[in-house]
Steps between C-alpha positions, in 0.01 A plus 500: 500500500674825401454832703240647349306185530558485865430863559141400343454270706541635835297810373194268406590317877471832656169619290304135600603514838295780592148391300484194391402352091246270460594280225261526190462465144332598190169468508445563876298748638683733670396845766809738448516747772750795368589821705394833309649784615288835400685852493243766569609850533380756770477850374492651859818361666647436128624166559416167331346232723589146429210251572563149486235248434449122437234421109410173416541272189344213457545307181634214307862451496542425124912488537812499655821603343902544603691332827607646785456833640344614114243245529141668407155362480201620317197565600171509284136621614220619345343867561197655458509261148861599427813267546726641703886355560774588774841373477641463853849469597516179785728666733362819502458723756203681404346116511337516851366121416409226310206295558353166312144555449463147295765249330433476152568214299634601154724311258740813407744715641373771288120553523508783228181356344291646734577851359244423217253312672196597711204295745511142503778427287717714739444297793783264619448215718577475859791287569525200811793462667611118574582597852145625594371199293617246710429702846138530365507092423689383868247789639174287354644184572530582898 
């Protein structure tokens, strides 16, 4: 591992350490909390007030791309009748958190398909993990 590689490392150590991932993938539904900082300014003490605040976005994560501390995901919802995408960095701070809504179960990395369809044909399966299948199974059998 050369220096910059290990430099990477302990900065994506450091960056997890204080709020933990969840691990996901494309075609999971995912509630992104980021931090928006608005910049108002007062005319009568003629300063600019900083106010930070935490939006939500919930949508379908339609890809991941790059390794390490680049790594981004994207995020696809649809509003008021409009599709709507946000690329988010991974190790971001402005990334307050990352939630899983619903696993999807998808047979891409890539779910750029989506981008041209609408209603039924948009929906993606929900995907069972093998670990919860066999806790449900020993659960019935007791």
């Amino acid at each position: 591992m050369n220096l910059l590689q290990q430099l990477e490392a302990e900065q994506m150590v450091a960056l997890k350490g204080k709020k933990g991932r969840p691990e996901f993938r494309p075609g999971d539904t995912l509630k992104v909390n980021v931090k928006v900082v608005d910049a108002t300014f007062d005319e009568k003490t003629k300063q600019t007030k900083t106010r930070e605040r935490v939006q939500a976005f919930e949508g379908v994560c339609i890809a991941r791309q790059g390794e390490g501390i680049n790594e981004s995901f994207t995020v696809r919802k649809i509003s008021y009748g409009e599709g709507v995408e946000r690329v988010f960095p991974v190790y971001s701070p402005l990334v307050d958190s990352v939630t899983i809504v619903r696993k999807g179960k998808v047979r891409r990395a890539k779910l750029y398909y989506l981008r041209g369809r609408r209603g039924k044909s948009a929906r993606i399966g929900e995907r069972q993990d093998r670990a919860s299948e066999l806790a449900a199974a020993d659960a019935a059998e007791a």
